[in-house]
C-alpha positions in Angstrom: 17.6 133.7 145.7 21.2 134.7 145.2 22.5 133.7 141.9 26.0 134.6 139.6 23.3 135.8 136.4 25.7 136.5 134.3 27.9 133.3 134.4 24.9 131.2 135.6 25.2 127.5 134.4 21.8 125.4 134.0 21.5 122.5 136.5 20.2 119.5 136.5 16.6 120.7 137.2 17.1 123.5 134.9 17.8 121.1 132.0 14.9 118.9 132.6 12.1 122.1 132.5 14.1 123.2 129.3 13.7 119.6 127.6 9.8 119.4 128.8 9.9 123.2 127.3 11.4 121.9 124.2 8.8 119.1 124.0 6.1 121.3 123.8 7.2 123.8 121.4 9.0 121.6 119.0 7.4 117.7 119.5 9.2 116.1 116.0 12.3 117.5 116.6 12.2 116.5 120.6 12.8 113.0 121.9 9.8 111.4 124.1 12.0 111.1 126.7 15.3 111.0 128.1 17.3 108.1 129.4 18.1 108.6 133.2 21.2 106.4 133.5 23.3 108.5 131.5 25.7 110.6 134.3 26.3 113.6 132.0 23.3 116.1 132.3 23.9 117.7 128.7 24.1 114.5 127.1 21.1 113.0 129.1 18.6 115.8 128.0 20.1 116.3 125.0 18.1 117.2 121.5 19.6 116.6 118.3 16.9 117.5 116.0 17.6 121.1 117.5 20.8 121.2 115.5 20.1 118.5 112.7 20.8 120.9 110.1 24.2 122.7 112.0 23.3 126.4 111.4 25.1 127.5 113.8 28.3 126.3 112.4 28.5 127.8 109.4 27.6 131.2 109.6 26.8 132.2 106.0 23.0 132.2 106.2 23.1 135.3 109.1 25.7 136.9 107.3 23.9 136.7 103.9 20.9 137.9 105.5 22.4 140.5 107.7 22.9 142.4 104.5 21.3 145.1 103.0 18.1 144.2 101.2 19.4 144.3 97.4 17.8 147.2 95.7 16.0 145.0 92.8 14.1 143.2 95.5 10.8 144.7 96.4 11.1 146.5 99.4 7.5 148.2 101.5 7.6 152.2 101.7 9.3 153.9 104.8 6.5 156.2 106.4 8.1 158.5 108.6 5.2 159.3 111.0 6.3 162.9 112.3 6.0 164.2 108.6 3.2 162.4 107.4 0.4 161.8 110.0 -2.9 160.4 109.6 -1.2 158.3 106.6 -2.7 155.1 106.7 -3.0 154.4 103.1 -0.4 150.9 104.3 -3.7 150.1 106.0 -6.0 151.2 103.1 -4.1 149.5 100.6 -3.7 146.3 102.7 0.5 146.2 102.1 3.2 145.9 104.1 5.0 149.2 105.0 7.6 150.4 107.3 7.4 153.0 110.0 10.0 155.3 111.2 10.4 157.4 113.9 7.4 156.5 116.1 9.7 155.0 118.9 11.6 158.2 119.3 9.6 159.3 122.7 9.6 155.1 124.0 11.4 154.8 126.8 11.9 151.6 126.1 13.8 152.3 123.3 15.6 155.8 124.2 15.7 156.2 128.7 15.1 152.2 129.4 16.1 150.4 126.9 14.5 147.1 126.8 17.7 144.5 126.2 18.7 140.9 127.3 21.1 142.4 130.2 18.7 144.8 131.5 15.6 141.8 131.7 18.2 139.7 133.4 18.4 142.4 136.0 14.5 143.8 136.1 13.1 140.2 135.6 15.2 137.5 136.7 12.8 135.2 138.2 9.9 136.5 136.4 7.8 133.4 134.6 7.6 134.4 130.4 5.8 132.7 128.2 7.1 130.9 124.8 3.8 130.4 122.8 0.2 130.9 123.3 -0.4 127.2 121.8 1.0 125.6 124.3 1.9 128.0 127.4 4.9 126.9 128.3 6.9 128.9 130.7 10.8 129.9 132.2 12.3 131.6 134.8 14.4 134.8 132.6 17.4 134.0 134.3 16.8 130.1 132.9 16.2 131.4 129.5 19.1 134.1 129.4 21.7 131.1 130.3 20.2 128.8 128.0 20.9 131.3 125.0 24.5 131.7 126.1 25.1 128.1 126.5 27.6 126.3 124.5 25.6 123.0 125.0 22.0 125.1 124.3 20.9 127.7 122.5 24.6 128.8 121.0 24.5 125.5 119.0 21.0 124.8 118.1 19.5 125.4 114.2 17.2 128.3 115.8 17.1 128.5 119.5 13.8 128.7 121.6 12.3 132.8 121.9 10.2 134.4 124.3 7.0 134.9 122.6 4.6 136.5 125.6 0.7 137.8 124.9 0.8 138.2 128.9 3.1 140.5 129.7 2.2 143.5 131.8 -0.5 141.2 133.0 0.8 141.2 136.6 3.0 143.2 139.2 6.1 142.1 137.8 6.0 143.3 133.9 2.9 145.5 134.2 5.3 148.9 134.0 6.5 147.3 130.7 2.8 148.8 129.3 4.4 152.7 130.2 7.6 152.2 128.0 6.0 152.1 124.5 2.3 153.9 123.2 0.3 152.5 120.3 1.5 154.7 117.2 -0.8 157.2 115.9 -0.2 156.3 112.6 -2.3 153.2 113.0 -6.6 152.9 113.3 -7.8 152.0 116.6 -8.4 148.5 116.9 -12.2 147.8 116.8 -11.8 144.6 118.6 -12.5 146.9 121.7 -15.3 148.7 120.7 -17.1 147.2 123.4 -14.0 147.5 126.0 -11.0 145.6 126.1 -12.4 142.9 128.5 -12.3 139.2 127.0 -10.7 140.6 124.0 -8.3 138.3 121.8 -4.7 137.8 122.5 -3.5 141.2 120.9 -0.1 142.1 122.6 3.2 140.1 122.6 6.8 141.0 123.7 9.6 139.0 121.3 12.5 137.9 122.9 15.6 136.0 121.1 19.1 135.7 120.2 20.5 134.8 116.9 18.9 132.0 114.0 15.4 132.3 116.4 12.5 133.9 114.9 8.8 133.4 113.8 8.3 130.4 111.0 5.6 130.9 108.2 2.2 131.8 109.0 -0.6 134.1 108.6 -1.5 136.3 111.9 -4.7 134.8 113.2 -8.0 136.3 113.2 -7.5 138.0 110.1 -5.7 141.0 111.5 -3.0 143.5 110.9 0.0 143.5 113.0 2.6 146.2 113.5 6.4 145.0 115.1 8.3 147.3 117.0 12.3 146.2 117.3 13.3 147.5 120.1 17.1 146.0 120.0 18.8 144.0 117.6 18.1 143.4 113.8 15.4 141.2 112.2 15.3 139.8 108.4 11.2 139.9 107.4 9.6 137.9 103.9 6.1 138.6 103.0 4.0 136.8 100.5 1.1 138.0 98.7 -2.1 136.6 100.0 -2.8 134.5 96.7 0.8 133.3 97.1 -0.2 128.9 97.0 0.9 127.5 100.5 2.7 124.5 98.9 4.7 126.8 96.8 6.4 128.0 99.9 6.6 124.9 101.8 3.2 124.8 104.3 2.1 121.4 103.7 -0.9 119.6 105.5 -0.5 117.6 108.3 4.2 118.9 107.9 5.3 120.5 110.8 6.2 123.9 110.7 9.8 124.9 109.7 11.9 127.1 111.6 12.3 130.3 109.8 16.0 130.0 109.7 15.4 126.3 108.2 13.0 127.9 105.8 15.5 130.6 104.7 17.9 128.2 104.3 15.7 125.8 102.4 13.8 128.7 100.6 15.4 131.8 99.9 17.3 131.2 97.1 14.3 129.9 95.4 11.9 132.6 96.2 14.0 135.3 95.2 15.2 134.0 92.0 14.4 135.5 88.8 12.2 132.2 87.9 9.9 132.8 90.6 6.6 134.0 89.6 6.2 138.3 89.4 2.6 137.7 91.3 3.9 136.0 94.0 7.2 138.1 94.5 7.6 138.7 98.7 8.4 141.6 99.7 11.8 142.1 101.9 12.9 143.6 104.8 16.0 144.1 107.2 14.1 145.7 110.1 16.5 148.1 112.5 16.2 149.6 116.0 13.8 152.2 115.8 11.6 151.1 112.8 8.2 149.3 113.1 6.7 146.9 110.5 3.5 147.0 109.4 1.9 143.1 108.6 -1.5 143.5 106.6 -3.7 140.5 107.0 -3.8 137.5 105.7 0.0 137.7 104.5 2.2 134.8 104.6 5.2 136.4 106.9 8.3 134.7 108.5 10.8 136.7 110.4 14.7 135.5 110.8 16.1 137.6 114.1 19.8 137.9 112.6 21.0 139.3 115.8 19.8 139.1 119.3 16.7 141.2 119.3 13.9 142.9 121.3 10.6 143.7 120.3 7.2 144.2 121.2 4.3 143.7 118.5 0.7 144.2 118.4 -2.2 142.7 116.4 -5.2 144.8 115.3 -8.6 144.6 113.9 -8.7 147.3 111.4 -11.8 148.8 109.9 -9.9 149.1 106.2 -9.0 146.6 103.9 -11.0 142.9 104.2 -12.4 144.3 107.3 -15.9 141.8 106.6 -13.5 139.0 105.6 -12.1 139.3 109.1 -15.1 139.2 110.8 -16.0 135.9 108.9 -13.0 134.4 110.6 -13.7 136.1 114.1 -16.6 133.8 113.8 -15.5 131.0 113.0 -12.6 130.7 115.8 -13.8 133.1 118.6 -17.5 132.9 118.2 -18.4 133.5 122.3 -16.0 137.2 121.4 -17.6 137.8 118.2 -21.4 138.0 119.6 -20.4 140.3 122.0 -18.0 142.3 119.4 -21.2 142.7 116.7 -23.7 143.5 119.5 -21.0 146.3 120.5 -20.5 147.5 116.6 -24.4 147.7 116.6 -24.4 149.8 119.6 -21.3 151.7 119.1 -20.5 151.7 115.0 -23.6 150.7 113.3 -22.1 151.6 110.1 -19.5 148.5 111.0 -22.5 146.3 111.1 -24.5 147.6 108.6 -21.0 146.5 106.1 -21.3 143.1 107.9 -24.9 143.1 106.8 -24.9 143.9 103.3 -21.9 141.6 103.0 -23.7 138.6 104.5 -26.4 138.9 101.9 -23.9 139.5 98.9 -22.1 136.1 99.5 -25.2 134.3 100.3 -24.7 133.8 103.7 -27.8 135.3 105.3 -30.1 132.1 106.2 -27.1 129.7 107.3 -23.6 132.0 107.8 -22.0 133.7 109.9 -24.9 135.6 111.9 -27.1 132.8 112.0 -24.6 130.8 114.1 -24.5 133.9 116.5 -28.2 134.2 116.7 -28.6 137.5 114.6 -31.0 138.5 112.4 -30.0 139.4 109.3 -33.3 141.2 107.7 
C-alpha cells in the first residue's frame, strides 16, 4: 500500500468507517444515518453534534486551561521517585499525587519517542482501538488524517482518541511493552497473583490531538490508575469520592459529556469560591515526563490541551479500600474474582483473611459476596 501519509486526504470509504466509528462512540451526537444522494462526501457523512457547541472556534477554553494551575487551587504533591523510593504513602492515603522522573530511562519517552509522526511511520496500517465499550477500530493512517482535517477532527467540540487496552497484544505493537516499565514507586498489582492470564483490561495507550480527552468517570473495578504523558500536555480534575454525582453533572439515564464540554460547562462553577471546601477537586496541568497517580473511586476527567501521548495503567492495590474493591470485583467480573480469591488464599492469605473478617463486619457472610462465589466464609 503506497500512500502520501502526511498529506493523506480521507476518501469516500474512509468517511463512511469514520461515521460508523462515530456512531459507536458518540450515538446522541451521531445521525442514524446518512443520506446517499448528496454528491459532496464531507457533507454526506457529516456530524453536527460533533461541533454543536464550536470549541474549536474560539480558543479561549485551551488557552485558559493551558495555564498554570493558580496557586490557591489544590494541587496533589510531586513525588520525585529517584529521591524518595518506596514512598507510597499517595497509595496509603488514597489521594491523588504526581510522579516525576520515573520516565527518565523510557525509551519511549527519551531514544523513541512515542509521537503522532513517528506512529504514522511505525504503525500506519495498524488496527487501534477507540474504547473497550464498544471496540471500534481504524487504520493509524485513517485516524492521523482525520485529526488534521479541516472537515474532521480540526473543527469538532472534542475530536475522537485512541483509547487501546490491546496494544502490544500482537506482532505489530507488541515492542511498544519494551519502551516503558511499571514504576517502582507503585505496589504490584494483586490482580495477578494468580498470573496475568484472564486478568481485567489493565493497560491502555491514549492517543489524541487538541479539545479530546477522557469525560467524567470513576476507573472501573475500584482500582488505582497511574497516567504516563509521554508527549503533549494534559489538564486533569479530581473529585473527592463523596463529591454527589449530580453536583458535577452525571445524571441517570444523560449521556456522558465530553470533558472539554464539561470544562466548559463546569469549570467555572467548580472552582469558584462558593463551591463547597469538602468537595474541592484537586487540579492538575500534567507535562512530558510526569505521571499521575488516580486513587480509586475518584471522579476524574482529563482535557488533552495539546496533542498528546500517553500510556496508563490500572491497578488493584492492596492499600486503601482494598476490601471495597474486591466487593466490586465481584459484582462485575465474578468468573475473575473466584479464580483471584482462590489465588489470594493460596498465595496471600493475609489478603483473604481481610476479605474474611470484612465480610462478617458488614453482614455479608450468609448472602454477599463469597456466597455468590461459592466460598465459605466460617
Amino acid at each position: 500500500m503506497m500512500l502520501d501519509l502526511e498529506d493523506y486526504y480521507p476518501d469516500e470509504e474512509d468517511l463512511s468507517e469514520l461515521f460508523s466509528l462515530k456512531q459507536l462512540d458518540r450515538p446522541a451526537l451521531t445521525p442514524k444515518s446518512f443520506d446517499p444522494a448528496i454528491d459532496n462526501i464531507y457533507q454526506r457523512f457529516d456530524t453536527p453534534g460533533w461541533r454543536m457547541h464550536n470549541l474549536h472556534a474560539d480558543d479561549e477554553l485551551v488557552s485558559k486551561l493551558s495555564k498554570p494551575i493558580d496557586p490557591a487551587a489544590r494541587q496533589p504533591p510531586m513525588i520525585n521517585e529517584q529521591t524518595s523510593p518506596g514512598n507510597n504513602s499517595f497509595e496509603t492515603s488514597n489521594t491523588p499525587a504526581i510522579i516525576t522522573h520515573a520516565m527518565d530511562t523510557w525509551p519511549c519517552y527519551t531514544t523513541r519517542p512515542w509521537t503522532f509522526a513517528t506512529f504514522l511511520t511505525r504503525f500506519p496500517e495498524t488496527m487501534f482501538r477507540f474504547s473497550d465499550t464498544h471496540g471500534g477500530m481504524l487504520p493509524y493512517f485513517l485516524y492521523h488524517a482525520y485529526t488534521r482535517s479541516q472537515h474532521l477532527g480540526l473543527i469538532e467540540d472534542s475530536p475522537l482518541a485512541i483509547y487501546d487496552s490491546e496494544f502490544g497484544d500482537d506482532d505489530a505493537t507488541k515492542g511498544l511493552l519494551d519502551d516503558y516499565t511499571v514504576p517502582k514507586i507503585f505496589s504490584d498489582d494483586i490482580f495477578h497473583i494468580g498470573g496475568t492470564e484472564e486478568c481485567p483490561p489493565h493497560r491502555w495507550i491514549l492517543m489524541g490531538p487538541k479539545r479530546s480527552g477522557t469525560g467524567l468517570h470513576i476507573d472501573p473495578l475500584w482500582t488505582n490508575a497511574w497516567v504516563a504523558l509521554i508527549t503533549g500536555r494534559k489538564r486533569w480534575m479530581l473529585f473527592p469520592p463523596k463529591t454527589p454525582p449530580h453536583l458535577l453533572g452525571v445524571l441517570p439515564d444523560q449521556p456522558q459529556k465530553s470533558s472539554a464540554v464539561w470544562f466548559a460547562e463546569y469549570y467555572d462553577t467548580v472552582t469558584s469560591p462558593s463551591w463547597p471546601a469538602e468537595y474541592k477537586p484537586y487540579e492538575i496541568l500534567q507535562n512530558p515526563g510526569e505521571i499521575v497517580y488516580v486513587p480509586n473511586g475518584w471522579f476524574h476527567l482529563v482535557l488533552n490541551v495539546e496533542e498528546s501521548v500517553a500510556v496508563t495503567h490500572n491497578y488493584a492495590c492492596e492499600h486503601g479500600p482494598f476490601e471495597r474493591m474486591y466487593g466490586d470485583v465481584v459484582e462485575n467480573e465474578p468468573e475473575f474474582a473466584v479464580r483471584w480469591r482462590k489465588a489470594m488464599g493460596e498465595k496471600r492469605p493475609d489478603l483473604e483473611e481481610r476479605i474474611r473478617k470484612w465480610e462478617e463486619t458488614t453482614g455479608e457472610k450468609e448472602e454477599g459476596y463469597s456466597s455468590r462465589l461459592g466460598f465459605k466464609t466460617n
